[in-house]
KEGU-508477 format. One record per residue: residue number from 1; residue in three letters; x, y, z of N, C-alpha, C in turn. Coordinates in nm, 4 decimals. Example, Ala and Ser with C-alpha at 12.3 -4.5 7.8 and 13.67 -1.06 7.14 Angstrom:
<pts>
   num   residuo        n.u        n.v        n.w       ca.u       ca.v       ca.w        c.u        c.v        c.w
     1       ALA     1.3190    -0.5690     0.7800     1.2300    -0.4500     0.7800     1.3200    -0.3300     0.7800
     2       SER     1.2850    -0.2250     0.7080     1.3670    -0.1060     0.7140     1.2900     0.0030     0.7870
</pts>
This chain:
<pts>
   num   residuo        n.u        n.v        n.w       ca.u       ca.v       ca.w        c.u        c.v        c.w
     1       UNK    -3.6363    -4.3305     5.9251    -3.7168    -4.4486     5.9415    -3.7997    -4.4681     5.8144
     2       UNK    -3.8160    -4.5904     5.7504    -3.8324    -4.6346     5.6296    -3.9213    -4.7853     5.6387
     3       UNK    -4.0547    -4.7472     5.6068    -4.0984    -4.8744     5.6360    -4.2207    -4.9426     5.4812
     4       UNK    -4.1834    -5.0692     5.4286    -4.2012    -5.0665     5.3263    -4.3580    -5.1561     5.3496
     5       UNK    -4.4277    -5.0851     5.2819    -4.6349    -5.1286     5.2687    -4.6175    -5.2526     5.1395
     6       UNK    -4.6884    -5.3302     5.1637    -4.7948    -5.4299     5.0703    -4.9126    -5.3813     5.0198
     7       UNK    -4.9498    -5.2896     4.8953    -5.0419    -5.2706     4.8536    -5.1345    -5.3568     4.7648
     8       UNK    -5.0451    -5.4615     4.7369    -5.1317    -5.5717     4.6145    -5.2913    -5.6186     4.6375
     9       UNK    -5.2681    -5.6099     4.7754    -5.4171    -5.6470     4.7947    -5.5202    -5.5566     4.8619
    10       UNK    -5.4440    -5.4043     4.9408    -5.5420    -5.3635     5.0243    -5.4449    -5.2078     4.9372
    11       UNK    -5.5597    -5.1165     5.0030    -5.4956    -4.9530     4.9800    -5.4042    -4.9709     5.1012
    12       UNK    -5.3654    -4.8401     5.1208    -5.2750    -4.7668     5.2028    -5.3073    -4.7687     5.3208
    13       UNK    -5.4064    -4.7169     5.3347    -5.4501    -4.7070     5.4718    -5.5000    -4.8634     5.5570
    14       UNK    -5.5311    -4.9377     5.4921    -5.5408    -5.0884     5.5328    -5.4325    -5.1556     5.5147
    15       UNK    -5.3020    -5.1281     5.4625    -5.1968    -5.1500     5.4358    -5.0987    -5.1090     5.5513
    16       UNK    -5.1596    -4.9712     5.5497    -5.0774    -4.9474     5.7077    -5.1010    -4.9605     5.8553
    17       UNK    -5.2569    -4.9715     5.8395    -5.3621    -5.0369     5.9840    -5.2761    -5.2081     6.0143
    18       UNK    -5.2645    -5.2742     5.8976    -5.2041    -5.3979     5.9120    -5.0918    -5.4163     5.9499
    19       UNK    -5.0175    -5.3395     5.9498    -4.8464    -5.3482     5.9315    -4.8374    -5.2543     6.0816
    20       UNK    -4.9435    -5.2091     6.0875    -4.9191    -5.1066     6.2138    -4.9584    -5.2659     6.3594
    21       UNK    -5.0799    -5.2941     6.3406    -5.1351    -5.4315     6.4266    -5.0380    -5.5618     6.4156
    22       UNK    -4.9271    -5.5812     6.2792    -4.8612    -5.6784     6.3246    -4.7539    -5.6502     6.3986
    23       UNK    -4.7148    -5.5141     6.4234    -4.5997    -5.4922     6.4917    -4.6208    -5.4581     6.6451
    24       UNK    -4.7383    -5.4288     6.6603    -4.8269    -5.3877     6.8218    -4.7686    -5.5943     6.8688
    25       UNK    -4.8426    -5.6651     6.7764    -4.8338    -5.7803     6.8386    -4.7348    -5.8381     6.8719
    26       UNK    -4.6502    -5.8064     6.7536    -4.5229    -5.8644     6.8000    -4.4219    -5.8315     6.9070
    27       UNK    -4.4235    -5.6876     6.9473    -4.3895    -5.6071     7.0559    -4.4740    -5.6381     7.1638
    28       UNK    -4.5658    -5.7321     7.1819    -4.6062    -5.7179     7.2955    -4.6275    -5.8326     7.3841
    29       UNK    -4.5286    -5.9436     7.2634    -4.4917    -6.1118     7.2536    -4.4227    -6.0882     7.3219
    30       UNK    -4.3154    -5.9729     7.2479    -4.1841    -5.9519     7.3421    -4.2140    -5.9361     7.4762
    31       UNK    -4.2925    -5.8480     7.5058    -4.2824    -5.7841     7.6537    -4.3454    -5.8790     7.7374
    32       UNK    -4.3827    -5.9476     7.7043    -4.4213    -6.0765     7.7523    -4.3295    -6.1813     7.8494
    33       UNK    -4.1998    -6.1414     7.7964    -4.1074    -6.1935     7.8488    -4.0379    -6.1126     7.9965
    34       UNK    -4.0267    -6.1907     8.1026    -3.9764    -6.1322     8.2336    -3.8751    -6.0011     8.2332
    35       UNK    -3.7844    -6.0415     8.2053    -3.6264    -5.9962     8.2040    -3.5946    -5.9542     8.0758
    36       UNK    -3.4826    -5.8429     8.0240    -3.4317    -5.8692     7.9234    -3.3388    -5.9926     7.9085
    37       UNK    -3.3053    -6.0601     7.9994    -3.2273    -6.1837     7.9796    -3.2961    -6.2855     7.9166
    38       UNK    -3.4475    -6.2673     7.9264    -3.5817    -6.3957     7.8449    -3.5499    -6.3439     7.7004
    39       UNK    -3.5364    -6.2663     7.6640    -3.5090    -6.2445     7.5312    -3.3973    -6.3441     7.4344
    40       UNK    -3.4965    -6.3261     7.3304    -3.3814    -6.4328     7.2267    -3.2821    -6.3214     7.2327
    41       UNK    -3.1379    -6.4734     7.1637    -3.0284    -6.3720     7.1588    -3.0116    -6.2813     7.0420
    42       UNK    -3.1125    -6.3225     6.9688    -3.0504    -6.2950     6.8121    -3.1708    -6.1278     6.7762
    43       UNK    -3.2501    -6.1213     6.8932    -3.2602    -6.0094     6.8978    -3.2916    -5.8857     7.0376
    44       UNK    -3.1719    -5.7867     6.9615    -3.1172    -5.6567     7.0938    -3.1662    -5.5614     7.0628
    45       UNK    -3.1750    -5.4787     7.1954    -3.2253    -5.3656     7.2223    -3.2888    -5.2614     7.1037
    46       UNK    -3.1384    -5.2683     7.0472    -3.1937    -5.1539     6.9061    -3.3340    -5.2034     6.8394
    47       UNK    -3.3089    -5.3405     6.8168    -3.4131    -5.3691     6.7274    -3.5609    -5.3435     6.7943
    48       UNK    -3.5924    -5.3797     6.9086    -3.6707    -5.3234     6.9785    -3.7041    -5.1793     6.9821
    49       UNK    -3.6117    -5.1089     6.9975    -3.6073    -4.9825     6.9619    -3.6472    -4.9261     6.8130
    50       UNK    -3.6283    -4.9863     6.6977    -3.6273    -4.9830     6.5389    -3.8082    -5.0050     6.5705
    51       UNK    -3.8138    -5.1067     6.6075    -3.9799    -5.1582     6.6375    -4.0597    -5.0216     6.6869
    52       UNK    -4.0089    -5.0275     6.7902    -4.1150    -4.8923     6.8442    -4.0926    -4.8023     6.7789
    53       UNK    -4.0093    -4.7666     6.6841    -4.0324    -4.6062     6.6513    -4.1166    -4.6288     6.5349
    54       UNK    -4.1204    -4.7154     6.4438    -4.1984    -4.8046     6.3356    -4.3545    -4.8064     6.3813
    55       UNK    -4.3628    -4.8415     6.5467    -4.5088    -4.8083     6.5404    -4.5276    -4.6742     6.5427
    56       UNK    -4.4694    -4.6192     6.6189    -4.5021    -4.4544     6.6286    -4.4817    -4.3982     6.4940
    57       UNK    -4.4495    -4.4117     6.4278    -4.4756    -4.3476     6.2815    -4.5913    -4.3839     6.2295
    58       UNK    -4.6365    -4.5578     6.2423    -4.7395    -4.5867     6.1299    -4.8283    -4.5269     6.2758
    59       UNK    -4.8400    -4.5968     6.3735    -4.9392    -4.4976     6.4469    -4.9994    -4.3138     6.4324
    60       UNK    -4.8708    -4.2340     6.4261    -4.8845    -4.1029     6.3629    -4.9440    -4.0785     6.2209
    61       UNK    -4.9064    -4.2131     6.1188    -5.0169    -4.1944     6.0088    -5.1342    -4.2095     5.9891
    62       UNK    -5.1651    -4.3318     6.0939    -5.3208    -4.3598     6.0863    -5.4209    -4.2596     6.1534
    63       UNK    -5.3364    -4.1770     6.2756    -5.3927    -4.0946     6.2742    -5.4190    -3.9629     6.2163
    64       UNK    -5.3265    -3.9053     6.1586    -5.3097    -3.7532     6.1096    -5.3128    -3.7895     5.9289
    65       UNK    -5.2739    -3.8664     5.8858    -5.2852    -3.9046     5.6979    -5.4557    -3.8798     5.6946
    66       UNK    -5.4256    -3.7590     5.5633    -5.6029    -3.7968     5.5263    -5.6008    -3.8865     5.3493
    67       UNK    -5.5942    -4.0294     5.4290    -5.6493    -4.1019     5.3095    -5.7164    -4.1018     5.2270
    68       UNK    -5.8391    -4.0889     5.2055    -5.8855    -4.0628     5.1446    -5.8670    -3.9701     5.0005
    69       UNK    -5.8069    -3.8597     5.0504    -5.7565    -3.7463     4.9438    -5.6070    -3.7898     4.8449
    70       UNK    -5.4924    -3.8823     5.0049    -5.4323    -3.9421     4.8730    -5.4678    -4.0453     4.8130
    71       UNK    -5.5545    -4.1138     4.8629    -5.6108    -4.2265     4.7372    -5.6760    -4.1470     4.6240
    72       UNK    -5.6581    -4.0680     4.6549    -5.7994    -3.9805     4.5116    -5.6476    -3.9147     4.4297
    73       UNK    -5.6208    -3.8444     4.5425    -5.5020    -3.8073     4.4165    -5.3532    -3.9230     4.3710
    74       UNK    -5.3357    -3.9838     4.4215    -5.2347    -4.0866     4.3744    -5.3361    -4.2561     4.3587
    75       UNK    -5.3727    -4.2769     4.2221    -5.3887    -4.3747     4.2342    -5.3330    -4.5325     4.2361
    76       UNK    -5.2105    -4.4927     4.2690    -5.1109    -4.6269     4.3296    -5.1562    -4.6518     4.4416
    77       UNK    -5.1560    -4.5496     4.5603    -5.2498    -4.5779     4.6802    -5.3520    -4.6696     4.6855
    78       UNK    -5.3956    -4.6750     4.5819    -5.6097    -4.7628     4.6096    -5.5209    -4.8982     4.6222
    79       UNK    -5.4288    -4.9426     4.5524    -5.3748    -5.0886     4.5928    -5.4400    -5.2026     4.4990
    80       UNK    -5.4183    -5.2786     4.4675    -5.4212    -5.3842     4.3463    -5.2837    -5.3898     4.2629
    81       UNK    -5.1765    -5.3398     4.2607    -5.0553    -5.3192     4.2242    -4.9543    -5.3533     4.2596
    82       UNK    -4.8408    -5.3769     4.1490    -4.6965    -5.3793     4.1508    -4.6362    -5.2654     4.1892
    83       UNK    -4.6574    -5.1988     4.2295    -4.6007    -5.0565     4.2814    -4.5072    -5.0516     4.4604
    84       UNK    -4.3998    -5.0224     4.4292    -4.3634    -5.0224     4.5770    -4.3776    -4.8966     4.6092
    85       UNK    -4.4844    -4.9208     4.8049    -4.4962    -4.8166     4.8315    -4.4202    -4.8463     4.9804
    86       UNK    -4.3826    -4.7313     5.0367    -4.3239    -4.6985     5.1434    -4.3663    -4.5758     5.2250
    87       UNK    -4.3155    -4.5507     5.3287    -4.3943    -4.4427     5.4339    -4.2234    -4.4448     5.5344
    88       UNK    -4.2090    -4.2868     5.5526    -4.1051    -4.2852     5.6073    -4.1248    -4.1550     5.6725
    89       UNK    -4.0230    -4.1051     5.7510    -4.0360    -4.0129     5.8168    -3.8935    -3.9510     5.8907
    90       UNK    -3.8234    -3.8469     5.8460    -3.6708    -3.8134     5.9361    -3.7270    -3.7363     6.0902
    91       UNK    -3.6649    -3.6885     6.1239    -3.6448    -3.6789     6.2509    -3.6812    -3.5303     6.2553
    92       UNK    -3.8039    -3.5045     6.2700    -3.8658    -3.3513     6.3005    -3.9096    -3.3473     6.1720
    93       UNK    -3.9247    -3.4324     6.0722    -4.0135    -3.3781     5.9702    -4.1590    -3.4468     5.9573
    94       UNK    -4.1955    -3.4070     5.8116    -4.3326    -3.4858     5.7989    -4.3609    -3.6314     5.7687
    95       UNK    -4.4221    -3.6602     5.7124    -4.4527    -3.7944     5.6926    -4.4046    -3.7911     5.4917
    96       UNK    -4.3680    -3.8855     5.4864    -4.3141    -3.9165     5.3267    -4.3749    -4.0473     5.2957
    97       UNK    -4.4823    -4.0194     5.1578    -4.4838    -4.1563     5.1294    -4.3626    -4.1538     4.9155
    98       UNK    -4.3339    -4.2914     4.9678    -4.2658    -4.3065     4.7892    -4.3945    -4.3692     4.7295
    99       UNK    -4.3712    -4.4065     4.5916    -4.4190    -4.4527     4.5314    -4.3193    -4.5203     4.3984
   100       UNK    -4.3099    -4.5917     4.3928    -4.1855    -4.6672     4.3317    -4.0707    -4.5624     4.3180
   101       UNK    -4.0409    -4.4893     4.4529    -3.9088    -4.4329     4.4607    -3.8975    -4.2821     4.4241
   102       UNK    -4.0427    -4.2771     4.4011    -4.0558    -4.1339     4.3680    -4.1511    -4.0578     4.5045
   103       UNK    -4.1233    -3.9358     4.5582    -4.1365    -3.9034     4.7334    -4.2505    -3.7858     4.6370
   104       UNK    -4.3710    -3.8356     4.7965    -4.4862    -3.7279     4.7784    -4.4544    -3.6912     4.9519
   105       UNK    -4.4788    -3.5932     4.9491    -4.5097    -3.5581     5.0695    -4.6631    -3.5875     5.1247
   106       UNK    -4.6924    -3.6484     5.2166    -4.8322    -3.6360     5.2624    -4.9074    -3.5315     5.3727
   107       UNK    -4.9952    -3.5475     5.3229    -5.0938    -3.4408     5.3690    -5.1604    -3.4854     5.5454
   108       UNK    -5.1792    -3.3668     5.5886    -5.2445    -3.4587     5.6927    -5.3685    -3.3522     5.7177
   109       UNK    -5.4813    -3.4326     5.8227    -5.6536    -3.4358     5.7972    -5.6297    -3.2700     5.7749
   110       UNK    -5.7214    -3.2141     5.6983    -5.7569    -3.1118     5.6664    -5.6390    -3.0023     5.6213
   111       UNK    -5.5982    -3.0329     5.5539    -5.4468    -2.9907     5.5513    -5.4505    -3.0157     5.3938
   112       UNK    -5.3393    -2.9114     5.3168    -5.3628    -2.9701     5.1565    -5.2369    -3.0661     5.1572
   113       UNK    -5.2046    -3.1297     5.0316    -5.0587    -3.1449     5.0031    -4.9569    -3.0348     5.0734
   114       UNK    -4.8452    -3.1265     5.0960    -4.7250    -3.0321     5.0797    -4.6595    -3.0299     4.9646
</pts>
C-alpha cells in the first residue's frame, strides 16, 4: 500500500491528517448508501477495500509517527516543496516514508530511526 502526500503547502504530518480526513469522508458518503446495489457502478468492492486499508495506514501514522523528529531530521518533511513524498507500508512491516523515491524508514513515538 502506497499512498502519495502533498507537501507544497503543509509538512507531513498535516499532509497526512488531511489525506487521512478526506478519505474518512469519502468512505462514509459511501456508506451512506443502503445496499451495495446504491453504489455507483464504476466503483467495486476492492476499491472500497484499497480505501480502508489507506485509512488504516495513514490512521496508524498519525498515531505512532513521531513527527516532529522526522521533520527535524529530513527536511523535505517541513513541506514548502517540489519533493515527492509518499508513506507506504507491506504487509507486517513498518511504516516507509520515500522522499523523491528514496525510502527512510520511520520511526515511531519514542523509538529512534530504523
Amino acid at each position: 500500500m502506497k499512498i502519495q502526500l502533498d507537501l507544497t503547502k503543509h509538512c507531513i504530518q498535516t499532509a497526512t491528517r488531511k489525506k487521512y480526513n478526506q478519505l474518512i469522508s469519502a468512505y462514509f458518503k459511501l456508506n451512506r448508501k443502503k445496499t451495495p446495489n446504491d453504489l455507483p457502478d464504476d466503483l467495486p468492492n476492492d476499491q472500497i477495500q484499497t480505501m480502508e486499508s489507506e485509512i488504516a495506514l495513514l490512521k496508524d501514522a498519525l498515531e505512532t509517527l513521531d513527527f516532529a523528529r522526522l521533520r527535524n531530521t529530513y527536511p523535505e518533511l517541513q513541506g514548502g516543496g517540489p519533493h515527492a513524498i509518499s508513506i507506504s507500508r507491506a504487509t507486517d512491516a513498518p511504516i516507509t516514508i520515500s522522499i523523491n523515491n528514496r525510502k527512510i524508514h520511520a520511526t515511531h513515538q519514542n523509538n529512534q530511526l530504523l
